[in-house]
C-alpha positions as CSV (number, residue, x, y, z in Angstrom):
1,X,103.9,62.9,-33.0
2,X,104.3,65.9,-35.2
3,X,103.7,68.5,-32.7
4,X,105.8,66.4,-30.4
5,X,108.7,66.7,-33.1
6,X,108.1,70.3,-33.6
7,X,108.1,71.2,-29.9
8,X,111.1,69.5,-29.5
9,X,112.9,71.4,-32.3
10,X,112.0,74.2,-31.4
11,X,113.2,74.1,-27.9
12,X,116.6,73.1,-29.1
13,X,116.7,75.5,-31.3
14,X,115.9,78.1,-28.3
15,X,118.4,76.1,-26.3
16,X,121.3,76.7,-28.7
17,X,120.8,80.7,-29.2
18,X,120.9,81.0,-25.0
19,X,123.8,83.1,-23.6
20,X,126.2,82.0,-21.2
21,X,125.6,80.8,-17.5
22,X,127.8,80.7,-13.9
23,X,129.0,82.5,-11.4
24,X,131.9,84.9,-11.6
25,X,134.6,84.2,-8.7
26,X,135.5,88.3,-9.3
27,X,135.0,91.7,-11.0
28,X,137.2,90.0,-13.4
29,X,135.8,87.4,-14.6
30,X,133.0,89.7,-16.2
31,X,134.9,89.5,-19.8
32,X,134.8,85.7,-20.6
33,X,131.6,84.2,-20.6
34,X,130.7,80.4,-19.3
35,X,129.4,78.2,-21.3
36,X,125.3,77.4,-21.8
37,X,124.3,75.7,-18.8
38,X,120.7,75.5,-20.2
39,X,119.7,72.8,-22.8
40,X,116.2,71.1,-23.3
41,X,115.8,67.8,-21.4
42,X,114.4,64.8,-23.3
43,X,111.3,66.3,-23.5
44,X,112.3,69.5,-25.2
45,X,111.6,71.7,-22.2
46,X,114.5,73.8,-20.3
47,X,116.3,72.2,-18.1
48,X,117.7,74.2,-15.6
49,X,119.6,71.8,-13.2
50,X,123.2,72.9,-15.1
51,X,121.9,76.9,-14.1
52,X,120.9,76.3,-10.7
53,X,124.3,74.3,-9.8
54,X,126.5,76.6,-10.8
55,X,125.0,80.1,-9.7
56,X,123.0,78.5,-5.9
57,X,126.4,78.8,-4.4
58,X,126.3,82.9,-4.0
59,X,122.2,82.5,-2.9
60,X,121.8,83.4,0.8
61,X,119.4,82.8,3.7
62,X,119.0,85.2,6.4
63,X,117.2,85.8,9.2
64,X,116.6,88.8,11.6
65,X,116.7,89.1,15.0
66,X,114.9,92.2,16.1
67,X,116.3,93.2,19.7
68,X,113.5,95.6,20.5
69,X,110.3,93.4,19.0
70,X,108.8,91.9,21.6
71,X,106.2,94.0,22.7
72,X,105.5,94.6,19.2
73,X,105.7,90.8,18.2
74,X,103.2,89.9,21.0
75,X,100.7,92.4,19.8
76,X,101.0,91.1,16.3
77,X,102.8,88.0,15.4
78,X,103.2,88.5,11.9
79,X,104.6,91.8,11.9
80,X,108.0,90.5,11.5
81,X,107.4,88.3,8.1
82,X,108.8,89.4,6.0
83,X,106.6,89.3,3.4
84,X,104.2,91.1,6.1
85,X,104.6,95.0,5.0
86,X,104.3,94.3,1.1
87,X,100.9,92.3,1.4
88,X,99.7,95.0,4.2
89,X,100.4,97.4,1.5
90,X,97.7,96.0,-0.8
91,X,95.1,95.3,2.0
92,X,95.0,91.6,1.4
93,X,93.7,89.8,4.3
94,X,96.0,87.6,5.8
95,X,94.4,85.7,8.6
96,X,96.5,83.3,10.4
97,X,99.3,83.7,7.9
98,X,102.3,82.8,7.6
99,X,100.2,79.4,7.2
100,X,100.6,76.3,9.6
101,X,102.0,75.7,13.2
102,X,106.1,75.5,12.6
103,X,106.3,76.7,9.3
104,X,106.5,80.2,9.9
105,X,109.5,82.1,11.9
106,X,109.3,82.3,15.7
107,X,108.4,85.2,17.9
108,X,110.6,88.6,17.2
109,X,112.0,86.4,13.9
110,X,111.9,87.2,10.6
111,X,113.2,85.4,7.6
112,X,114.3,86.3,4.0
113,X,116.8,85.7,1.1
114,X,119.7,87.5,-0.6
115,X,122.7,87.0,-2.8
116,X,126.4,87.9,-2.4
117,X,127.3,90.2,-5.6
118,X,131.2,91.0,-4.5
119,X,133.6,88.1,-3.4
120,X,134.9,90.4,-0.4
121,X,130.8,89.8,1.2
122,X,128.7,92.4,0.1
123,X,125.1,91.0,0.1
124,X,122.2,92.7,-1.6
125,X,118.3,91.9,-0.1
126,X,115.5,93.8,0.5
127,X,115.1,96.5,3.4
128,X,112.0,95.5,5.2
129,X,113.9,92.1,5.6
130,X,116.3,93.5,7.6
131,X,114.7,96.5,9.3
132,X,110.9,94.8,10.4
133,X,107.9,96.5,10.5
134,X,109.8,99.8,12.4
135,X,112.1,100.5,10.0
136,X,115.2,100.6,12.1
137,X,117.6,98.3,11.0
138,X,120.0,99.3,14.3
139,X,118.1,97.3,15.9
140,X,117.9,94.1,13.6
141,X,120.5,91.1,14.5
142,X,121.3,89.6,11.0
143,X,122.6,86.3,10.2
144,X,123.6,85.1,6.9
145,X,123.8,81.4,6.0
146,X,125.7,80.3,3.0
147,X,124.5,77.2,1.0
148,X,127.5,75.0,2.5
149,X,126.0,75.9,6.4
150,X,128.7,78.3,6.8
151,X,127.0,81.5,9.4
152,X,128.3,85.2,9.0
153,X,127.0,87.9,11.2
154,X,126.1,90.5,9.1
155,X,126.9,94.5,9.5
156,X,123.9,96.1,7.6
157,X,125.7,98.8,5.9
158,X,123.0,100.9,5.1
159,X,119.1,100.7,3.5
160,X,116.7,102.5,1.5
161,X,113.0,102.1,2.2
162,X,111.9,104.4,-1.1
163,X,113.1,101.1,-3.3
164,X,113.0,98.5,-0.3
165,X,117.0,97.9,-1.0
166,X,119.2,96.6,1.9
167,X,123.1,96.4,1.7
168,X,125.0,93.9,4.2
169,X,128.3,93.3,4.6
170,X,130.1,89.9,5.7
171,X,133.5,89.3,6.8
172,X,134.9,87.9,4.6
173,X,136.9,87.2,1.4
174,X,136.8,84.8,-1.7
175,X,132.7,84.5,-1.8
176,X,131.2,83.3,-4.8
177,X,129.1,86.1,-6.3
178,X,126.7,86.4,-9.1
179,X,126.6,88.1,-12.2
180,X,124.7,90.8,-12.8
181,X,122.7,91.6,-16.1
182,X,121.1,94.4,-18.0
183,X,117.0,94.2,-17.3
184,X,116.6,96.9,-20.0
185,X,117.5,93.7,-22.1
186,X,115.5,91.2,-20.6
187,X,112.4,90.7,-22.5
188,X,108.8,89.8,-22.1
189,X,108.0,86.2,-22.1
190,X,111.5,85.2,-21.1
191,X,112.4,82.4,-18.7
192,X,113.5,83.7,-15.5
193,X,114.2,81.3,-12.4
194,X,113.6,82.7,-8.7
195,X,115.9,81.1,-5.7
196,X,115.7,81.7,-2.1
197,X,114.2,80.7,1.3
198,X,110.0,80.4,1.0
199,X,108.5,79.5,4.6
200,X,112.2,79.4,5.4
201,X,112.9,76.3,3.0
202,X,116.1,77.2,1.9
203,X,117.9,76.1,-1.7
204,X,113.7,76.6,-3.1
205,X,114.0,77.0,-7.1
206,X,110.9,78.3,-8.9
207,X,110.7,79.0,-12.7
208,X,108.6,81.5,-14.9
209,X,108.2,83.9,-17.4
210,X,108.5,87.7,-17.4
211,X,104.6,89.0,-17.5
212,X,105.7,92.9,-18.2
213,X,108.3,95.5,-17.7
214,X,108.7,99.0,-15.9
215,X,105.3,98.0,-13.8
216,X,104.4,101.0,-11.4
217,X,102.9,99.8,-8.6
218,X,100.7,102.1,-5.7
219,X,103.1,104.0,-3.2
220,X,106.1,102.9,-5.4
221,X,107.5,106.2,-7.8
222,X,110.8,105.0,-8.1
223,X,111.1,101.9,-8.9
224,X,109.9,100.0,-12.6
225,X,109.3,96.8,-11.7
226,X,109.7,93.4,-13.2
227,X,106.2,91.6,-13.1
228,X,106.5,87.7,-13.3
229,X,104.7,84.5,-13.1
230,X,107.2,82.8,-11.3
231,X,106.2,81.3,-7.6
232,X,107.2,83.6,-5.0
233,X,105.9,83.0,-1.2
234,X,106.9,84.7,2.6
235,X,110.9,84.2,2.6
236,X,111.6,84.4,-1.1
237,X,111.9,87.9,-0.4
238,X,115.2,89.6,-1.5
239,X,116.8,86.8,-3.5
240,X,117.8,86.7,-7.1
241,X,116.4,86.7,-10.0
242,X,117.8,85.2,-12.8
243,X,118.0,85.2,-16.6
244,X,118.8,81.6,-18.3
245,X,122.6,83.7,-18.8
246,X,122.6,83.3,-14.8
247,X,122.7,87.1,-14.5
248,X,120.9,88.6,-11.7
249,X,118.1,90.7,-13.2
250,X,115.9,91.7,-10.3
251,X,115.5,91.3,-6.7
252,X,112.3,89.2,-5.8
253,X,110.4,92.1,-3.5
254,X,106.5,91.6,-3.4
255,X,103.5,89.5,-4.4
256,X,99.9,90.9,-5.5
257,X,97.5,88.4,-3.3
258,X,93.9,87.8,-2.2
259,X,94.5,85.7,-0.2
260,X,97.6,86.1,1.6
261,X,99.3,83.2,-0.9
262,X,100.9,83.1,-4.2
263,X,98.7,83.7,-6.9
264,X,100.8,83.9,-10.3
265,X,101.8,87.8,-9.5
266,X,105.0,88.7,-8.4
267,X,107.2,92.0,-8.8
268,X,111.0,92.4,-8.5
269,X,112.9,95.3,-8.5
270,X,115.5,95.5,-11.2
271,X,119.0,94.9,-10.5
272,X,120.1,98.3,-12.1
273,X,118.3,99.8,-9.7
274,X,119.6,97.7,-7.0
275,X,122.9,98.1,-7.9
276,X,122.7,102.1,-7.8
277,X,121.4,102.0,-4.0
278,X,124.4,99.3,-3.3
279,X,127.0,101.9,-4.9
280,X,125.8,105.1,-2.4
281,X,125.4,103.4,0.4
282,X,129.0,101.9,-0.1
283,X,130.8,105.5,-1.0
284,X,128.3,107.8,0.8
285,X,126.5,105.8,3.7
286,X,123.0,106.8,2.3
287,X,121.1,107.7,-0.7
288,X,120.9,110.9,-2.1
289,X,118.1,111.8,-4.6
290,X,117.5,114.9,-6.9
291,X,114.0,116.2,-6.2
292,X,112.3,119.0,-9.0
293,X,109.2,119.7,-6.4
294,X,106.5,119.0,-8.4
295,X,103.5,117.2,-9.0
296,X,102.9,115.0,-12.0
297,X,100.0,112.7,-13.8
298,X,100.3,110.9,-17.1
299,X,98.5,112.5,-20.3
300,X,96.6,110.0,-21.9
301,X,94.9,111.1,-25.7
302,X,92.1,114.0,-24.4
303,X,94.5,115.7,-22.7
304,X,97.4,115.8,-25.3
305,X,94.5,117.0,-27.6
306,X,93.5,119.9,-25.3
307,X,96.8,120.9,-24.6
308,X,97.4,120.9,-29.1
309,X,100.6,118.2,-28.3
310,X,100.3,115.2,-31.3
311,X,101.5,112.3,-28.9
312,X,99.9,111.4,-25.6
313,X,103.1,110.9,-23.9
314,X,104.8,113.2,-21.1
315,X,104.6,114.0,-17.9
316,X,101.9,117.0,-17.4
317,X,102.7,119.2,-14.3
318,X,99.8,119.4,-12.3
319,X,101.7,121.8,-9.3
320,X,104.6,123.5,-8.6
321,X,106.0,123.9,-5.5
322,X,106.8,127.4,-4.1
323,X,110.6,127.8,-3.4
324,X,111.7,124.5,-5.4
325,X,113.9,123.7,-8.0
326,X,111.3,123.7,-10.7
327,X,109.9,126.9,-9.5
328,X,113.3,128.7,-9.3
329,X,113.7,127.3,-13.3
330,X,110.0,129.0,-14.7
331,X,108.5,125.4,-14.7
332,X,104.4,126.1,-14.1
333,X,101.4,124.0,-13.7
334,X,100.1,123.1,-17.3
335,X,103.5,122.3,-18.7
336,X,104.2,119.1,-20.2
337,X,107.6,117.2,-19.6
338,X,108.7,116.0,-22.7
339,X,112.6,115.2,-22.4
340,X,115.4,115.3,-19.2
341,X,118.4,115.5,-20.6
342,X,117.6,114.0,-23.8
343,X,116.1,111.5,-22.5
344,X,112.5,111.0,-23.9
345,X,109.7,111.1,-21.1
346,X,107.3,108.7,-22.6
347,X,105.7,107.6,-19.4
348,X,104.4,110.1,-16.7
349,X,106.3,107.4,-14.3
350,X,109.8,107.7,-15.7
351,X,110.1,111.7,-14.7
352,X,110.5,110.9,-10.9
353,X,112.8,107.7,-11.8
354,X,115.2,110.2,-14.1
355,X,115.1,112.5,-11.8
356,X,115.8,110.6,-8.5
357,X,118.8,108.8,-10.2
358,X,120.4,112.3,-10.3
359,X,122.6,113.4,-7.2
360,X,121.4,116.9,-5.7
361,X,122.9,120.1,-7.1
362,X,122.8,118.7,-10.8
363,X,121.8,120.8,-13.6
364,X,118.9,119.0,-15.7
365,X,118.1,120.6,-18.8
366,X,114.1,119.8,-19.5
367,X,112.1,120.0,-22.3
368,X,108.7,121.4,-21.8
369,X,105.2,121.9,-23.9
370,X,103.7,124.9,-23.0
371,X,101.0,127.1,-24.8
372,X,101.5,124.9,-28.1
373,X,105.2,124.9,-28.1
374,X,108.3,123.4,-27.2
375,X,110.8,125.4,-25.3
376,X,114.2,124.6,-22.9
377,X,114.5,125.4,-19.4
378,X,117.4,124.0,-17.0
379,X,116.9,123.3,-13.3
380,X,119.4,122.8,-10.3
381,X,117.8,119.8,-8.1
382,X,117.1,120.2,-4.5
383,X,117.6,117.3,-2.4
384,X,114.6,114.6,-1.4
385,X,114.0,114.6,1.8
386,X,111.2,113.2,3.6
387,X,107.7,113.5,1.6
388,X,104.8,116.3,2.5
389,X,101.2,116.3,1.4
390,X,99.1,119.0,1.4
391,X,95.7,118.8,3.8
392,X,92.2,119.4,2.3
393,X,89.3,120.1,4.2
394,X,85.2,119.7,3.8
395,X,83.4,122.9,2.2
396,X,81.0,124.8,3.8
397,X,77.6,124.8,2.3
398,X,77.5,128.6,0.1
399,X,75.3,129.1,-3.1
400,X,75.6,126.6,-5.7
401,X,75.3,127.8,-9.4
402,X,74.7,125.8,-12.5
403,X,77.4,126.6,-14.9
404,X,77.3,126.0,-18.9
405,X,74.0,123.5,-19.8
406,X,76.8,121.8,-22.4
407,X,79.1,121.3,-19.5
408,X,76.9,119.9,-17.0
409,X,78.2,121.4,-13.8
410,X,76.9,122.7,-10.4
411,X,79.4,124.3,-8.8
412,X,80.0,127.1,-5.6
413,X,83.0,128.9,-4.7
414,X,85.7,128.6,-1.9
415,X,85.2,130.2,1.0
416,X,87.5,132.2,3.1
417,X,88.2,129.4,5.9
418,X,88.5,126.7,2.8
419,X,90.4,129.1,0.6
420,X,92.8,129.8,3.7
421,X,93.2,125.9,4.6
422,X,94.0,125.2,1.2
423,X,96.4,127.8,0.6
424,X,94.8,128.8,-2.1
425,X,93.6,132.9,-3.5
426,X,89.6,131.2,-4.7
427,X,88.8,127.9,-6.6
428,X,85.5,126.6,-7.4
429,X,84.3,123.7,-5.3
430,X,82.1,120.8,-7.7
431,X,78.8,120.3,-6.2
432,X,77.5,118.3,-8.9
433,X,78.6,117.1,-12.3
434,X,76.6,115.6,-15.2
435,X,77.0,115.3,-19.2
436,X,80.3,116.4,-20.3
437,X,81.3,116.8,-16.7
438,X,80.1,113.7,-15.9
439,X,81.8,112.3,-18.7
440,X,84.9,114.1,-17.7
441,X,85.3,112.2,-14.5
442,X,84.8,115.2,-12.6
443,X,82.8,114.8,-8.8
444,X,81.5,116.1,-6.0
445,X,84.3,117.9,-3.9
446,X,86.7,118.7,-6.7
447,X,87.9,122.2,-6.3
448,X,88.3,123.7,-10.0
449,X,91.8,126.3,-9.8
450,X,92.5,126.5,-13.8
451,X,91.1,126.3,-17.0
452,X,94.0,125.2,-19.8
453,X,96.6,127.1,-17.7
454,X,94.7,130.3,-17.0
455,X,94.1,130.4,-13.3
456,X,90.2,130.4,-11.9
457,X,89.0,132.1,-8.8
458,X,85.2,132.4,-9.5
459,X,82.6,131.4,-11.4
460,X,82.2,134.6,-13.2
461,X,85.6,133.9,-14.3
462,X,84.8,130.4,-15.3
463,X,82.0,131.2,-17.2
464,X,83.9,134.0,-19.0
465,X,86.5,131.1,-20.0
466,X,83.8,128.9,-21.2
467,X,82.1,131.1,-23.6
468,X,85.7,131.3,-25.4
469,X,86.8,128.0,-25.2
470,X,86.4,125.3,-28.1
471,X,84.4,121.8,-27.2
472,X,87.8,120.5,-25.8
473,X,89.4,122.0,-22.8
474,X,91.3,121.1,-19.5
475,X,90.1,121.7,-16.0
476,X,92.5,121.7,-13.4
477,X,91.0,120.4,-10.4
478,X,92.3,119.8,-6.7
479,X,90.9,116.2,-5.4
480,X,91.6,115.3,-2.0
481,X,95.2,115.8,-1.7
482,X,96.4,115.5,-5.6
483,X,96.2,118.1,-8.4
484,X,95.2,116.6,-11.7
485,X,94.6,117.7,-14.9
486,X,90.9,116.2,-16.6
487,X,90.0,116.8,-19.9
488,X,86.7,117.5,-21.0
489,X,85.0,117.1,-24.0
490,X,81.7,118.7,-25.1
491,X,79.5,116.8,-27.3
């Protein structure tokens, strides 16, 4: 009975200190909060009946017609789902999914969610929604239901597949439309509640907590997402996610699965983030990123150490591109991002973010660690365009050498053919690694190209850099596509 007591206070207590709730019927509105719509029931829990009222009016379903999917659909019957793409992307198998006969959409269909966030009908979702499995959202027929059975066709005004953001537009006037909130101020282990259209049953209303914050996921560089607990399926994706304020904060995008099915792991993309894709596309017709062209990893404690910074925070430039913006400015491999524009770089992650927010043409000043100092150095940003990778290619079999007993490493060096398909003047191609190589992470196939930031061509040259160097160093190394720095300690 005590504990019962105690829960109960305490959830009224919570209860009383929540913000204010509802939907706002325009821009105006913003200034004069509604009151609490969330109070503990009778058994001290939230109770979020008051919540869901008042914002499920400006909740959407839609669904997609794609015009030129039928060969496509025929071949592969879930490539339409809309959930499809996102759990292809993790390589979860999903036999038979979407789950049983009926349930699912029909042939060349593809269902979703979204909200309305401007009374005159601009609807925000996510893009693989509304463009399918080929990206081409031309050829998508979109229909947007309101909760009171009223049907809008859709214009998509414009998407962006680097955030999976869609912006539609209905025709018409005096929608309700949410409220948006601040997810830098959402914190973890807050309610959140999840609306939208799961296996296409619409008015669906699932509740959670917020697991994490700024999550990077694979293939994802520009977008922090919102991790939850709360239940997401197939047909949630795009709709709202709200704070117990009934402000948007995210926009319910993917699911981390096994098994093709919810399994307490969801991700959203932040309505901030959202809502700077909706503004472009509205006053530009597309999205327009800043790009430095470089290449980036995170410096965790060895690294910071070998390159004599006191805080393993930054963003350590592993490559620079020839031509770019950060070439043009004197950035070079080995430097260490520390600020943009005052702003503190304490994740390798938040560089690209910073930087992509920024409109081509803008002068960035940076702040950069190089040879055991700080120093300034201001870039003009190119414009991002579509992404290149570099190619590698399989060494041919030359002497190997053992270098340094301490460090543990077999190595070779390039040859001309590699050197040439690499684009690189020489490296030094890992053979074998063991001890403080091992250690290191380093492995078969690496191709060494700097020690610290001094460039290597040869093993004479790595040796040489060796027999100076302390018992903490870093090794630039090429691995498969990526530059990345590895730091190595010797025991």
């Amino acid at each position: 009975m005590r504990k019962h007591l105690l829960a109960t206070t305490l959830a009224l207590s919570i209860a009383a200190a929540l913000p204010a709730t509802g939907l706002i019927p325009s821009a105006h509105a913003q200034a004069a909060p509604p009151a609490s719509m969330v109070s503990p029931n009778r058994y001290g829990l939230p109770d979020f009946g008051d919540l869901v009222e008042q914002v499920g009016p400006a909740v959407v379903n839609i669904s997609v017609v794609q015009r030129a999917a039928q060969g496509t659909t025929a071949e592969n019957p879930m490539a339409n789902d809309p959930f499809y793409d996102f759990l292809r992307r993790f390589g979860v198998p999903m036999p038979g999914f979407p789950g049983q006969p009926g349930m699912g959409p029909r042939a060349g269909q593809g269902i979703g969610s979204g909200f309305i966030v401007s009374p005159d009908g601009y609807v925000l979702t996510n893009a693989h929604v509304v463009a399918g499995e080929d990206g081409d959202a031309a050829l998508s027929e979109v229909t947007v239901t309101l909760i009171d059975k009223r049907e809008f066709k859709a214009k998509v005004v414009g998407i962006d597949r680097r955030t999976d953001v869609a912006l539609l537009k209905l025709d018409a006037t005096g929608l309700p439309a949410v409220k948006i909130g601040n997810p830098d101020q959402a914190r973890v282990g807050e309610w959140v509640v999840a609306m939208g259209s799961p296996f296409g049953f619409d008015k669906t209303v699932t509740a959670g907590i917020i697991s994490a914050k700024a999550r990077r996921l694979p293939d994802e560089t520009y977008v922090p997402f919102i991790q939850t607990d709360v239940a997401i399926n197939p047909g949630n994706s795009g709709g709202p996610l709200f704070n117990l304020a009934g402000e948007v904060v995210g926009i319910n995008s993917q699911i981390y699965s096994r098994s093709g099915g919810f399994m307490g792991i969801s991700f959203a993309i932040p309505i901030d983030v959202a809502m700077n894709i909706k503004d472009q596309l509205v006053s530009h017709g597309r999205v327009q990123r800043g790009r430095l062209g470089i290449a980036i990893q995170g410096v965790d404690k060895d690294l910071a150490q070998s390159f004599g910074l006191t805080d393993a925070r930054g963003a350590l430039v592993a490559s620079v591109e020839p031509g770019s913006a950060a070439d043009k400015a004197g950035v070079q491999a080995g430097d260490v991002v520390l600020e943009v524009d005052g702003r503190r770089i304490n994740e390798s992650a938040e560089l690209p973010r910073i930087i992509g927010e920024k409109r081509p043409g803008t002068q960035v000043k940076m702040e950069v660690w190089r040879d055991g100092r700080s120093r300034n150095v201001t870039a003009t940003l190119d414009e991002l365009k579509t992404d290149t990778v570099a190619s590698g290619a399989p060494a041919a079999p030359t002497q190997v050498e053992r270098i340094g007993e301490k460090l543990g490493l077999s190595a070779r060096a390039l040859t001309a053919q590699e050197a040439a398909e690499l684009k690189l003047r020489g490296g030094i191609v890992v053979e074998g690694a063991d001890g403080a190589a091992a250690r290191a992470g380093l492995q078969r196939g690496d191709v060494i190209l700097a020690f610290n930031n001094q460039a290597v061509t040869s093993i004479a040259e790595l040796r040489a850099l060796l027999e100076r160097a302390g018992n903490r160093f870093a090794l630039l190394i090429q691995r498969g596509e990526a530059r990345i720095f590895v730091p190595v300690r010797i025991e």
